[in-house]
N, C-alpha and C positions, 0 to 999 in steps of 0.2 A: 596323281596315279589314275589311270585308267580302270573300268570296270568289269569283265569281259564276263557275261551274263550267257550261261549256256545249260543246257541238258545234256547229264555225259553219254545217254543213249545213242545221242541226235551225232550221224556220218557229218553233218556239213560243219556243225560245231567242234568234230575231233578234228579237222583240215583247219580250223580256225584257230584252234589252239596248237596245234603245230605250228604251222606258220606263224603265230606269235613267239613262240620257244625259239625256232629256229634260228630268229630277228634276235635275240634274248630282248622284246621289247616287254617291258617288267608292266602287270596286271593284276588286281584284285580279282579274284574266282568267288563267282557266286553262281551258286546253283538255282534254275528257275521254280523249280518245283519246292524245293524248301522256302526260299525268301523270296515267292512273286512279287513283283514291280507292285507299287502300291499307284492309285489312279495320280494321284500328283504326279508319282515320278513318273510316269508312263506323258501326264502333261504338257511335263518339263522337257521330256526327252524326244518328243513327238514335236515340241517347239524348234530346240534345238536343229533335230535330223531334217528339218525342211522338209519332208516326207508326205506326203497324204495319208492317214491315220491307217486308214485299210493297208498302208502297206506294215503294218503290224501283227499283222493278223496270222498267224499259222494255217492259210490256205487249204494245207494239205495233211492237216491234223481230223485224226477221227473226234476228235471233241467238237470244230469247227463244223464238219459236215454233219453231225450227231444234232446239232442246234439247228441245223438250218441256216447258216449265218451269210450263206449268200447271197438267199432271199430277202434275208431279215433284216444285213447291216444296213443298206439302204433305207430303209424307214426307221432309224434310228438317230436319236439327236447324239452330238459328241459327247458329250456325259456320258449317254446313257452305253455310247460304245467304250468308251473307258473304264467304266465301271467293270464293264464285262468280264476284256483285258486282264481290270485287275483281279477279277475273283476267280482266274483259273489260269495259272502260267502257262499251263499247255497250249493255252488260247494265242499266247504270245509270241512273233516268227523269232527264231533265235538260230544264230548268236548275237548278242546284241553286246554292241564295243562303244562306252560311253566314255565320253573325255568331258573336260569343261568348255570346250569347243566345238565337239560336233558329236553325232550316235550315229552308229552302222548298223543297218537293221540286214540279217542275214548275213553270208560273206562270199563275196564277189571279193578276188585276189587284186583286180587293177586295182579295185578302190581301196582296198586295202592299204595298197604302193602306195596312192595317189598321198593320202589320206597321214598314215605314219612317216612319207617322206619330209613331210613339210616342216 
């Protein structure tokens, strides 16, 4: 079963879970701000997604610019950007759609297709 990691505030996540509904493709609901990603998983799931770590990052969250973190993530070691990650979900881009094969960080619909058709 799939993991479908979201914030119910966050527009791109309520398109994300629609389009899951719609599919009826069946996901565990986990809210990010109650049960944020712990740095393993965020590890695990950052191995997984092929991704470059930055793209985890919620860009355009007032916590992310509040830190600095545009400046800052660059002189930071992987650890220590994990760590981060994990001690503030906000920090986290979501929705994030974890299987035991791959994690979708945000949601872009092709890859959605691409991704659940297989």
């Amino acid at each position: 079963m799939m993991v479908f990691i979201c914030y119910p505030k966050c527009s791109t996540c309520k398109k994300a879970q629609d389009w899951l509904d719609q599919r009826k493709i069946p996901y565990e609901l986990r809210m990010i701000r109650e049960e944020r990603p712990s740095a393993e998983e965020l590890r695990t799931w950052h191995a997984r997604s092929g991704l470059p770590l930055r793209r985890f990052f919620n860009t355009s969250g007032l916590q992310y610019k509040a830190l600095h973190l545009k400046e800052r993530l660059p002189l930071m070691s992987e650890e220590e950007q994990l760590d981060l990650l994990a001690s503030d979900g906000m920090l986290v881009k979501r929705p994030l759609l974890v299987s035991e094969k791959y994690v979708l960080v945000g949601f872009r619909e092709a890859e959605y297709e691409e991704r659940l058709s297989e």
